[in-house]
C-alpha positions as CSV (number, residue, x, y, z in Angstrom):
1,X,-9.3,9.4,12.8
2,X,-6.0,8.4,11.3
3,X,-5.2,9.3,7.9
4,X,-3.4,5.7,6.0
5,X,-1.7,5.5,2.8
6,X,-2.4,2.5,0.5
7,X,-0.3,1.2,-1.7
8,X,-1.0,-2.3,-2.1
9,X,-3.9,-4.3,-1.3
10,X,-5.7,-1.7,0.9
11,X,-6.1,0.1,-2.1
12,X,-9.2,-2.8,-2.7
13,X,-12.3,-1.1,-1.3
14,X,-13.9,-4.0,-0.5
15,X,-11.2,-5.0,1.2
16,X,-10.9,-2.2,3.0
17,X,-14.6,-2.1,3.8
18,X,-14.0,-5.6,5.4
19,X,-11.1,-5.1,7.5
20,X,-12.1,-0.9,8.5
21,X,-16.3,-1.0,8.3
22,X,-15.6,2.8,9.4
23,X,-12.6,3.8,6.7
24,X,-13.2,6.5,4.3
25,X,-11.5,6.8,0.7
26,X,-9.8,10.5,0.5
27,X,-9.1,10.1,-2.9
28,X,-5.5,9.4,-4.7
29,X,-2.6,10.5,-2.9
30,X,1.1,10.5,-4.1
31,X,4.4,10.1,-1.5
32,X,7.5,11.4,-2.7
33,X,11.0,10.3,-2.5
34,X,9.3,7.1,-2.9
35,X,9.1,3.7,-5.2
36,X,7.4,0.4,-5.1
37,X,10.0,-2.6,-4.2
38,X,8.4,-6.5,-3.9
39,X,9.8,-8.0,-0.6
40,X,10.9,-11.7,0.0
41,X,7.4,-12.5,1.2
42,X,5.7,-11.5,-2.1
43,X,4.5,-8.1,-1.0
44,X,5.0,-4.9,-2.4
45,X,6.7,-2.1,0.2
46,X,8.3,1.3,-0.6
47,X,12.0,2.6,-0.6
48,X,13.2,6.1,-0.7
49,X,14.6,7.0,-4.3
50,X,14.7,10.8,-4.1
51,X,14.0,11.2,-7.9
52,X,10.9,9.2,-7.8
53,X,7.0,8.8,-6.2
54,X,4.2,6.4,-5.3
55,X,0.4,7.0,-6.0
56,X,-1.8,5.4,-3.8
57,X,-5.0,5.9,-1.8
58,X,-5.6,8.1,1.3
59,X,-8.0,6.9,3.9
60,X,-9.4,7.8,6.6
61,X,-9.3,5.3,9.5
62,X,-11.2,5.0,12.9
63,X,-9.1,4.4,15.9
64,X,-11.1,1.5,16.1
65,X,-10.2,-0.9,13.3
66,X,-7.0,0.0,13.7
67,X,-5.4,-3.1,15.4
68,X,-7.3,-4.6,12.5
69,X,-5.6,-2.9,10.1
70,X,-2.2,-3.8,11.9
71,X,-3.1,-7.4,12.3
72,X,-3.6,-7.9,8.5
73,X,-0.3,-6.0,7.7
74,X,1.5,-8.3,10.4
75,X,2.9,-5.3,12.4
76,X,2.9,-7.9,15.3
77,X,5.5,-10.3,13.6
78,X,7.7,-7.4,12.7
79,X,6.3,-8.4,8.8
80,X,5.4,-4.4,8.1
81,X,6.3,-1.9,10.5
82,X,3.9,1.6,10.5
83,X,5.3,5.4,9.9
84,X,3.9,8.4,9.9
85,X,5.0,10.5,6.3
86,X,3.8,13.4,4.3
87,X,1.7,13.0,1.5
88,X,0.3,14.8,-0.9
89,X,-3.6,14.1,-1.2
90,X,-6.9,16.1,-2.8
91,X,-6.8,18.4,0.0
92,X,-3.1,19.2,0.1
93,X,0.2,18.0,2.1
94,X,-0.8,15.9,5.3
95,X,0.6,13.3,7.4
96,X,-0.5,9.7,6.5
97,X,0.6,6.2,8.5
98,X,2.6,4.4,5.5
99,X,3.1,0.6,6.3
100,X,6.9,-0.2,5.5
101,X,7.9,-4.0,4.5
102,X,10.5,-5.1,7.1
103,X,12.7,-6.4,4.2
104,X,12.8,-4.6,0.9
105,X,13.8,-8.3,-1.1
106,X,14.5,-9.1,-4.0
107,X,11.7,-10.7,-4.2
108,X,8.7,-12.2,-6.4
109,X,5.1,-11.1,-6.6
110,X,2.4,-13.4,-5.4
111,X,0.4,-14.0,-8.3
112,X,-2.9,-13.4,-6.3
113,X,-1.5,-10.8,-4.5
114,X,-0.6,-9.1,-7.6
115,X,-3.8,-9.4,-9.7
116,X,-5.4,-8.1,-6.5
117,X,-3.2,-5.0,-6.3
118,X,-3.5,-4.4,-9.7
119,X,-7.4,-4.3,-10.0
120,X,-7.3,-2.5,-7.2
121,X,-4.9,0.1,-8.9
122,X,-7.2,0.2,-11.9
123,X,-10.8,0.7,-9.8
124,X,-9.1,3.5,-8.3
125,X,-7.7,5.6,-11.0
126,X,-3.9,5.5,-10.0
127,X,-1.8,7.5,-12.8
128,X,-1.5,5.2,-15.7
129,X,2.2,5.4,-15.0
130,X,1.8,4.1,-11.7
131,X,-0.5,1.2,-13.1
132,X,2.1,0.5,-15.7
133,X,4.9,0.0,-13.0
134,X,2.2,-2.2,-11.1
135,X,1.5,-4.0,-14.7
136,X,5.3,-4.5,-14.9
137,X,5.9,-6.7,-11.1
138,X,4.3,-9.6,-12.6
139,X,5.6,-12.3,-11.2
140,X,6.7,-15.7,-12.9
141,X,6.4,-17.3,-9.8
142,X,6.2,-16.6,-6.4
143,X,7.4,-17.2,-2.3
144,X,4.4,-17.5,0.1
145,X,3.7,-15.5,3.0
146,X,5.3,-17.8,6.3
């Protein structure tokens, strides 16, 4: 099974329990030479910034909700594109698919999307430092997703 790092709103176990019936929460997981960025959509994606990194959550995937997982990230309309990175996760340094907005903005938060990301953020024990830096996107208003 794929490992997956989430980021965003695949941090949501529910979620994730809806899209991936099969996915399995590793735990929290950081990326280096990463940080969050809010594309023109309204979506959070990551850029490199060598001096910084991005906690998140490491699951487990089947091979079979895959496609699922790609159709909700709009891999198919070039919104997110899919790239395998290291991570550093409870059980050490390991490859992870990391979804990658096709745009890196500026942009605006979607208020839903954000209050989603953030709860998710908080259920799963990011660093309070991350969850600050979430905290901080909070949009004023917002772009919707085309």
């Amino acid at each position: 099974m794929p490992l997956c790092f989430a980021y965003g709103s695949n941090m949501d176990q529910a979620m994730m329990a809806a899209r991936c019936p099969g996915a399995k929460a590793l735990g929290v997981a950081r990326l280096p030479r990463h940080a969050r960025a809010v594309m023109r959509e309204g979506y959070l994606t990551l850029v490199r910034d060598p001096r910084r990194e991005v906690a998140g959550v490491l699951w487990d995937v089947p091979l079979s909700n895959m496609a699922a997982l790609d159709r909700y990230e709009g891999v198919g309309e070039g919104l997110y594109r899919k790239v395998q990175q290291m991570v550093i996760g409870p059980a050490g340094a390991r490859r992870a698919l990391v979804y990658f907005g096709a745009n890196a903005g500026p942009g605006l938060l979607r208020k839903d999307y954000h209050a989603q990301v953030l709860a998710a953020a908080q259920a799963c024990a990011l660093p309070r430092a991350d969850v600050a830096e979430i905290e901080a996107l909070a949009p004023t208003s917002a772009p919707r997703r085309p």
